[in-house]
N, C-alpha and C positions, 0 to 999 in steps of 0.2 A: 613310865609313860606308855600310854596306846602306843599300838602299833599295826597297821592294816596292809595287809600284803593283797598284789594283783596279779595279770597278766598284762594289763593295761592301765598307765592313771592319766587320766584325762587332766587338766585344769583351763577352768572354764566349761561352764553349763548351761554353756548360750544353747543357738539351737545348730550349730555346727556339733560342739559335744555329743550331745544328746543326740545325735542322728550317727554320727559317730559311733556309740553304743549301741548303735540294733546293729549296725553290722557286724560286731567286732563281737556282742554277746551270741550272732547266731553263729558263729563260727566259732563259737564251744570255748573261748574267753571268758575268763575273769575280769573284770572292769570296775575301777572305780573313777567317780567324777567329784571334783571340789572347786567349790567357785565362794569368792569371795562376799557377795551377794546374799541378801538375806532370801531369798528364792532362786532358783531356775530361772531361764529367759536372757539373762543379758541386755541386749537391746528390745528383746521383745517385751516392754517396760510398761506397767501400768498402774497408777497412783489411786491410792483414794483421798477424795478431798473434799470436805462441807459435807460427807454423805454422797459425792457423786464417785464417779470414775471417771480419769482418764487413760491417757495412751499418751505417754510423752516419749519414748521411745522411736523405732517403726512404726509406722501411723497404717501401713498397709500392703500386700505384697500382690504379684501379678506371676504370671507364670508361659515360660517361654519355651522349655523345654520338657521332652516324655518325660523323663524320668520324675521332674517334681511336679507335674497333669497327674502322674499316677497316685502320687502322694497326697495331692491335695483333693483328686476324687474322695479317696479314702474318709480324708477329714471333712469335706461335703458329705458323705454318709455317715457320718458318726455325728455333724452336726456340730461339728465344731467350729466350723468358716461358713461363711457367706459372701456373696458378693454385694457388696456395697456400693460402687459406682462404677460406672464403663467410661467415668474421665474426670477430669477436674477442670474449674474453670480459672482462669488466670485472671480474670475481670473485664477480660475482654470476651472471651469464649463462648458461646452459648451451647446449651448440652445438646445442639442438634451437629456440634463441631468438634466433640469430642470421637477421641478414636476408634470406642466399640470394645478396648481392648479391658477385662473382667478386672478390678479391683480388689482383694480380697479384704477382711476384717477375720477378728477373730469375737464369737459372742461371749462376753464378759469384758472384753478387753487383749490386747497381744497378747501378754502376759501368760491367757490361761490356755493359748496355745502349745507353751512351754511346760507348763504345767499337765497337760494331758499324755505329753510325749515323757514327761519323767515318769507319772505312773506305769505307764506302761512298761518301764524299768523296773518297779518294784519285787521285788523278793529273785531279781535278776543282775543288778547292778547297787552296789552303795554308794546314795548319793552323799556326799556332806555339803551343807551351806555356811554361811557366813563361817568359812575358813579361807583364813589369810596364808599363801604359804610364805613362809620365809626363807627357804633355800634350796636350793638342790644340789646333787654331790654323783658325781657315776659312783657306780660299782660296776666288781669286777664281773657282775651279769648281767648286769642295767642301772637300772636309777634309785635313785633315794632323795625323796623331799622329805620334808619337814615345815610343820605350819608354826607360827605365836606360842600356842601353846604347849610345843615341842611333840604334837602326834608327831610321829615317822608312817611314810608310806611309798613300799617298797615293790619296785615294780621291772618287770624285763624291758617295758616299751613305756614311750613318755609321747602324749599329743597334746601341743600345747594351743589353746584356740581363742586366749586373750589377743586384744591386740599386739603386735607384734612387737612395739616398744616395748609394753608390757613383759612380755614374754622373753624378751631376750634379757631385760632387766632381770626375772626372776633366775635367769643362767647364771647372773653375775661373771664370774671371770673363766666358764664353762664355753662362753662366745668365743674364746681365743683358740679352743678344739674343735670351732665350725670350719671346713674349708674356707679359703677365699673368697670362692664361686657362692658359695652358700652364705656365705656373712653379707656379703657384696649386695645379693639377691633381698633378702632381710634388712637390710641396714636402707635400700632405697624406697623402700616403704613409706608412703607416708598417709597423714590422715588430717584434718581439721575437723575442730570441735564443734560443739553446737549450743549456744545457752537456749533455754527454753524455758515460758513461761506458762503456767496453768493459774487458769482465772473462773473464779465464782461470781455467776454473772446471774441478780435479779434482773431480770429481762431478755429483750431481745435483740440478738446481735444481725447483723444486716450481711449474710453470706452467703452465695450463691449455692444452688441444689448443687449434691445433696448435703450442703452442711459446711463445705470445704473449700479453701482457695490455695490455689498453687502456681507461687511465683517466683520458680529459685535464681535468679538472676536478682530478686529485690530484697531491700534490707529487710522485709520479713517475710519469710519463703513460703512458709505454710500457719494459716489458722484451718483450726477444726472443729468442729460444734459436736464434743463427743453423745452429747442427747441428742442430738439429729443422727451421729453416728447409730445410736441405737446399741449403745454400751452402758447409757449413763439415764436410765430412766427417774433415778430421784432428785438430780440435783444437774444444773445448768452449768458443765463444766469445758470449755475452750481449751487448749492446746495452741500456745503460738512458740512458732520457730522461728530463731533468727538468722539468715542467711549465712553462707559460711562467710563473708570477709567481715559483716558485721558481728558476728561469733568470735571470731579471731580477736576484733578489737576491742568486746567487752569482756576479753576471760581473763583477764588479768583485773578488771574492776573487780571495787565493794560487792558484796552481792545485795548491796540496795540497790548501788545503781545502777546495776546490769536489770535489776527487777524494773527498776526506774523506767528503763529506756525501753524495753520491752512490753511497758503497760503504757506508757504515750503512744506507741506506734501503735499497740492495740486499739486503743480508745474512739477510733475515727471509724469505726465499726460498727460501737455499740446503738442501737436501735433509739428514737429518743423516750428517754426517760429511766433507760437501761443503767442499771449499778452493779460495780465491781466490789464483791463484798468479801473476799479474800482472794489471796497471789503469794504464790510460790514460785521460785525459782528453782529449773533444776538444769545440770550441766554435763554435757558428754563431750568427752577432754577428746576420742576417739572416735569422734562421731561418724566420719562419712572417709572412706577410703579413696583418694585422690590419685596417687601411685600404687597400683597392683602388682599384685606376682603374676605374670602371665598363668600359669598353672595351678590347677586345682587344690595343691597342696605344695611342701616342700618334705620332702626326707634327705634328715642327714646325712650325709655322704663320712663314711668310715668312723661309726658312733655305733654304739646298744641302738636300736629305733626309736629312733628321735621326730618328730614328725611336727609342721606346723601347719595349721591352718585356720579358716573364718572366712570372714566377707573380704577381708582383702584378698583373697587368692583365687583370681578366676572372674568376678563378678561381684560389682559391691552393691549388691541388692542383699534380700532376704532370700532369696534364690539360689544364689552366688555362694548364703552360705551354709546351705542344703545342700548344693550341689558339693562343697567344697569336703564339709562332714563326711557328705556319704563316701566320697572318694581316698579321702584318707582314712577311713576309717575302714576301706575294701584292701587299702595298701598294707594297713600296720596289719590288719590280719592275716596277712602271708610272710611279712617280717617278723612276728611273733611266734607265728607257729612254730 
């Protein structure tokens, strides 16, 4: 069986991971990253459908601190972000009552924001995708996983950047060598799902500039006109989200009838004479972090370097988990050294 050795293995190559990686690679690290996923991104999620694209993931990110202003000038020069809108309307709002505060998008879609950021890893970091791992085990220097197909990958420091149920599930019975303080910290985490629904739409949908409605208190929180977004030039393709308690109470349905309830609430939208000529459903179990880590990251207290982090820790934005990557990723590289 393969076998890949590091100084670092990352699992998950969201965009915590991956930001993760530039610090840890410029601090003269060996790094690898594996995510279950048949690409990079994570949430930064973007579908094709009919010939269009959407964003059913993160729909868009805003920026509140230096440190991700400096990151995201970067990617405004390179042409990778734009700003989309300075607010949203709720149906009541007019854009003369939005905040001013910059929206970002990514051109292509989220997705190929993630995607620009793992290039940039190449021939510096090995990434692997659609690897499932199935175990982990200490060793007497650090870690050892193992994925499905029994690769082994063997490493001094372990950053794990799935969600955190996720994450401590892939420990398995490794949770009972976390301190109290640490398990405790971990264990009160929490997140609600999100069903979402992408719609092929001949015609036109009736939503306010520029494209977008944002109502998260209502049972459908956000539509998005990803051709108005200016992602989806060939093909008419929407984004709707269902709130979180209404998310909660369809993720246990059919996925007809989560699709069902999802294209009704849509429907009162469509422009007249507008038709829905295909719908997908897609579902994020871990969608929105509700309970936080106060702190940018968590390291295991008396383990190999053990390190967690994402959008739950610190900030559950897309920000939150830029800021969260970079930070643990400036830690493991002084525990590693």
């Amino acid at each position: 069986m393969a076998e890949h050795t590091s100084d670092v293995l990352i699992i998950g190559a969201g965009l915590s991971g991956l930001v993760a990686a530039q610090k840890l690679i410029r601090a003269g690290l060996r790094v690898t990253l594996v995510d279950k996923g048949r690409s990079v991104g994570g949430r930064l999620a973007t579908r094709r459908i009919a010939g269009g694209v959407a964003d059913h993931g993160a729909q868009f990110f805003t920026v509140r601190s230096p440190v991700f202003q400096q990151a995201v000038e970067e990617w405004l020069a390179q042409d990778w972000v734009y700003v989309w809108s300075k607010g949203f309307s709720d149906g009541i709002r007019t854009p003369d009552q939005y905040d001013g505060h910059p929206r970002y998008a990514t051109h292509g879609g989220m997705n190929a924001l993630a995607k620009h950021l793992a290039k940039g890893l190449e021939g510096k970091a090995a990434i692997h995708t659609d690897v499932k791992i199935d175990s982990i085990n200490q060793t007497a220097d650090g870690w050892q996983a193992q994925d499905e197909q029994g690769t082994t990958y063997t490493t001094r420091a372990l950053l794990l950047t799935a969600p955190v149920p996720q994450s401590l599930a892939l420990l398995g019975g490794l949770t009972g060598k976390l301190s109290a303080a640490n398990r405790k910290a971990l264990e009160r985490i929490a997140y609600v799902p999100c069903v979402a629904g992408l719609f092929h739409v001949e015609g036109d949908v009736n939503l306010p500039e520029p494209g977008a409605l944002q109502r998260p208190d209502a049972p459908i929180s956000w539509i998005a006109d990803n051709q108005r977004k200016g992602i989806s030039p060939s093909a008419h393709i929407i984004t709707v989200h269902s709130g979180m308690s209404v998310s909660q109470q369809l993720w246990e349905q059919p996925a007809v009838d989560a699709l069902a309830y999802v294209r009704r609430a849509f429907e009162p939208f469509l422009a007249e004479g507008a038709v829905i000529v295909e719908a997908e459903l897609k579902r994020w179990r871990y969608s929105q972090p509700t309970v936080l880590h106060p702190k940018r990251f968590l390291l295991a207290e008396g383990l190999p370097p053990l390190c967690f982090a994402g959008d739950a820790f610190g900030e559950a934005r897309v920000e939150g988990a830029f800021l969260s990557g970079t930070a643990a990723g400036e830690a493991l590289a002084q525990a590693a050294i």
